[in-house]
N, C-alpha and C positions, 0 to 999 in steps of 0.2 A: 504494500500500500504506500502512496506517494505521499509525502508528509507536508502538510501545508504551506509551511515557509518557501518551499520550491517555487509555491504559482504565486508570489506576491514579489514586491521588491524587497531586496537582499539588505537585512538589517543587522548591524553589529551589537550586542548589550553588554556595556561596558558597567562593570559593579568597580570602585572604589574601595578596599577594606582598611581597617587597621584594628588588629587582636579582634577581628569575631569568633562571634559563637559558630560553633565549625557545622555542628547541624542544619542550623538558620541558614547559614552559607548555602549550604549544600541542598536544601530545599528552595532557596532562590533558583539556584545553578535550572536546576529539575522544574521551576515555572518557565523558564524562559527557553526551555530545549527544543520546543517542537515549534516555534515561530522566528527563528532567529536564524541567520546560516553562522554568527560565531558568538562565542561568551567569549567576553574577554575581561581578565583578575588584572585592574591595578593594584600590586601588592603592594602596600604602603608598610607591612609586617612578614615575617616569615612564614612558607606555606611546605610543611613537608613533601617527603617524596611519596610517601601513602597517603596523603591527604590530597598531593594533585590528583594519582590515579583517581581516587573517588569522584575528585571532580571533574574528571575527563568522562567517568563513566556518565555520570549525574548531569554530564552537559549534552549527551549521544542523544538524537541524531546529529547534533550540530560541533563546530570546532570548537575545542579550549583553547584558550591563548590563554599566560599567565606573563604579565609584563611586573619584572623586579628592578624598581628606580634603584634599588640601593640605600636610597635614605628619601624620608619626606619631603618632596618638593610642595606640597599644598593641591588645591583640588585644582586648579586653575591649569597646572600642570599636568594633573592628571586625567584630566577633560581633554586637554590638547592634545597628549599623548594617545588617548583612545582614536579622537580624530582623528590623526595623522594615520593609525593601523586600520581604521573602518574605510578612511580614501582611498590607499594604497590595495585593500582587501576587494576591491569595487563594488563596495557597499551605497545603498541608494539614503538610508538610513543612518543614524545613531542614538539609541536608545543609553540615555544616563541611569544609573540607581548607586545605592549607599546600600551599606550592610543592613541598617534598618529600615528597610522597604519590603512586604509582601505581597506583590504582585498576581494577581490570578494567571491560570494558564491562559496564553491567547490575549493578554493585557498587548503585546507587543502590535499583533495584527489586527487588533481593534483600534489602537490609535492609528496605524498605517489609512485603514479603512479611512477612518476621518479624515485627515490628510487629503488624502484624495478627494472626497464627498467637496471638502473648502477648495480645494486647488479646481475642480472644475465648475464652479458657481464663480472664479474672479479671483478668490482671495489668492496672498500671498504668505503662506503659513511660516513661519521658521520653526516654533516649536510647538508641540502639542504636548500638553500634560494631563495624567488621570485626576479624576478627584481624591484627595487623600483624606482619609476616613485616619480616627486614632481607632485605638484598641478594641475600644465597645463599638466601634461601628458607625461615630459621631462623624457628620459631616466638616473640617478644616477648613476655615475661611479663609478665601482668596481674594485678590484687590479686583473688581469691578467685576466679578464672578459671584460673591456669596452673594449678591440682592437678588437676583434672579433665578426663576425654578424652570422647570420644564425638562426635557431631554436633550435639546438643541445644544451644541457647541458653544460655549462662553467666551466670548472674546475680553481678557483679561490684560492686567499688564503685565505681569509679570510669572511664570511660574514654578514654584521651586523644582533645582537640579534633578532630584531623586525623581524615578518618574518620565521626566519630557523625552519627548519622541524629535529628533533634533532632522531637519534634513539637510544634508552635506551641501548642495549649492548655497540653500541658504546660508549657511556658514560662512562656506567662502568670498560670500559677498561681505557679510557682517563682521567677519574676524573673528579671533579665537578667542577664551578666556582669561581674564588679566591674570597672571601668575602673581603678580606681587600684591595679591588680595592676601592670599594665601587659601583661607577660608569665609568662609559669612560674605553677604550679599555678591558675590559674583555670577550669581545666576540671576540678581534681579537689575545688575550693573548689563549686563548682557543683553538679557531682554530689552531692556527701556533702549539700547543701543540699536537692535533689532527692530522696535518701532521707530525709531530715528532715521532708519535707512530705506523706513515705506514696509517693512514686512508685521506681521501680528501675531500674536501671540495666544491659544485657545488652550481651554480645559474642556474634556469631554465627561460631565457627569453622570455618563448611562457609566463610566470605567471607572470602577474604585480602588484606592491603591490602600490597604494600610500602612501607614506611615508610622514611625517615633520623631518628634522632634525634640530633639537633646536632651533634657532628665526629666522630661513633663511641663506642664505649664503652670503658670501661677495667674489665678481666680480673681477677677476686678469685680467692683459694683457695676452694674450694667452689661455685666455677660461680658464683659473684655476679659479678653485672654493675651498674656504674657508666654515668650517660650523661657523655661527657668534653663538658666545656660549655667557653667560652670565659670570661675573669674576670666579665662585664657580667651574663651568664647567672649565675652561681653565686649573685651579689648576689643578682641574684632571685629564684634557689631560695629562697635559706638564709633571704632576707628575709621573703617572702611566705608560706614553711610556716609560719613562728614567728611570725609576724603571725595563721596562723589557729588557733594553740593559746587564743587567746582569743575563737571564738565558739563560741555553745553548742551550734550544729547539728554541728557537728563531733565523730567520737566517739571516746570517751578511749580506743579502740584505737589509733586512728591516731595520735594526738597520742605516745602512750608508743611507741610504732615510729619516729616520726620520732625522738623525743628521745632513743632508745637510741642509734639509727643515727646521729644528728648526729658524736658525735666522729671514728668509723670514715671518713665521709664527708668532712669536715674535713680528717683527715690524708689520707687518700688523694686527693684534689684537691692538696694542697700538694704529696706529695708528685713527684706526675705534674707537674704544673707547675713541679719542681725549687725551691721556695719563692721563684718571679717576686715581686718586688715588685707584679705587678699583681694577682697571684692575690691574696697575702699580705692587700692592701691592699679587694680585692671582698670576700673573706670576712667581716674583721673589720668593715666596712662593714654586709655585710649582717645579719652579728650583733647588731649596734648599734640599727640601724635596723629591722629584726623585731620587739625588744624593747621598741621606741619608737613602734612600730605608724608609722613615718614612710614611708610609702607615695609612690606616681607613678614617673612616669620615673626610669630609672636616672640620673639626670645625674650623681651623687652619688657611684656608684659606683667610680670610682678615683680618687676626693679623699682623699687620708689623712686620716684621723682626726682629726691635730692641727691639721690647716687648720680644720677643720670645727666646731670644740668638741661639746663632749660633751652639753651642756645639748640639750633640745629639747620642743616640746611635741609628747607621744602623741596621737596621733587615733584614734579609732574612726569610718572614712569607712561610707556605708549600705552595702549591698551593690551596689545598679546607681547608673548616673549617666545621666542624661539623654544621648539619643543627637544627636550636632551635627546643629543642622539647614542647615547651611552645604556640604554634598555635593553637588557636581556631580555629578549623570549622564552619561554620554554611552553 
């Protein structure tokens, strides 16, 4: 019997890991087998040699690739990195996820399906994302998608990495992902860049994903939700929005929504974090550092301040960076 991925366009699903749960893993691997022609493992941590087999098995009908950076470049890189083996693989597709993603079978060739339905009605899709559902099955609010109900395609601005169904021309019109985000908003830096350059961005809410967003969320009056992040993460929110209040694709909707929401965000993290010196310490860090456009890895992030001086030179980094070409395969 001929396996469905054959009769549709050739899509790559690139998963991102670092220290997963190896089951989890390997039941993603086993969602995405029968719709995809390859899996490909950005290893951000070490993956045995009885743990590939599994996953070779767990990937059949379709190919494994396991791509080993060597050490942490960030997602940005490793977005890029997938790209570059989905183009080169003559993939029509590239489907993003994270280790915390549970995908249904067929998630892959459902958003393809959409894709198509928008591309021949006009539109100009770049990416498609499923609805992401948390644990209990709760619907996850999205910017100009949660108002609306129905079945139809939601055309949003932005939607998160885990999930989106990416197609390679569009890409290569729009460019690749900033590397020196490292993590946090470069999937919504992307997007907004994407509609800047004429393409749009949709969620298809008949496809559900269960998603985790980073250690849960935290509970406002009025049904506002917070995602409760860890100090390393906050850096890189607070850093990385306020970093992109100065480019021009970005629009002065968003910029004035992040800027109102800052303080409310601010204290509500401290507070939840009982004012840790390490929260205390990520914050004003990422503050700093947003305003100073001082980008890359977090290393930075729970040096106080006073170690650190104040002075620094700003950068304005391009938007993509060269993808390593130092990746092993296996």
């Amino acid at each position: 019997m001929s396996h469905p991925h054959l009769h549709q366009p050739r899509c790559l699903a690139g998963i991102v890991i670092y220290r997963p749960e190896f089951e989890a893993l390997r039941g993603l691997v086993v969602s995405l087998s029968g719709d995809v022609a390859t899996v490909a493992i950005y290893a951000n941590s070490p993956i045995s040699g009885e743990q590939q087999q599994a996953l070779r098995k767990a990937a059949s009908p379709a190919k494994l690739v396991i791509l080993r950076p060597g050490l942490n470049r960030g997602l940005g890189a490793a977005y890029n990195a997938l790209h570059q083996l989905a183009q080169a693989d003559g993939n029509a597709f590239l489907l993003l996820l994270d280790q915390d993603s549970a995908p249904r079978p067929g998630m892959a060739g459902a958003l393809m399906a959409t894709y198509r339905r928008l591309a021949e009605r006009g539109e100009r899709p770049a990416a498609i994302g499923p609805q992401p559902v948390d644990l209990a099955g709760e619907k996850m609010q999205l910017p100009a998608a949660a108002r609306q109900n129905g079945e139809k395609p939601l055309r949003a601005s932005f939607v998160i990495s885990s999930g989106s169904l990416i197609h390679l021309d569009a890409m290569a019109a729009i460019g690749g992902f900033r590397t020196d985000y490292f993590i946090d908003a470069i999937d919504i830096e992307w997007c907004l860049r994407a509609g800047a350059a004429g393409y749009s961005i949709w969620v298809d809410p008949t496809v559900p994903m269960p998603h985790r967003l980073g250690q849960g969320v935290i509970r406002l009056p009025l049904g506002l939700l917070l995602t409760d992040q860890p100090p390393r993460r906050l850096y890189t929110y607070v850093r990385n929005q306020l970093a992109m209040l100065r480019l021009q694709h970005v629009p002065v909707r968003h910029k004035a929504k992040f800027l109102l929401s800052l303080p409310v965000r601010l204290a509500v993290h401290l507070v939840h974090h009982r004012f840790s010196a390490d929260c205390t310490v990520a914050l004003v860090n990422g503050l700093r550092d947003g305003v100073l456009v001082r980008l890359g890895p977090p290393d930075r992030a729970l040096i106080p301040f006073w170690r650190q001086g104040w002075r620094s030179r700003a950068t304005t980094p391009r938007n993509t960076a060269a993808v390593p070409a130092a990746l092993r395969q296996s």
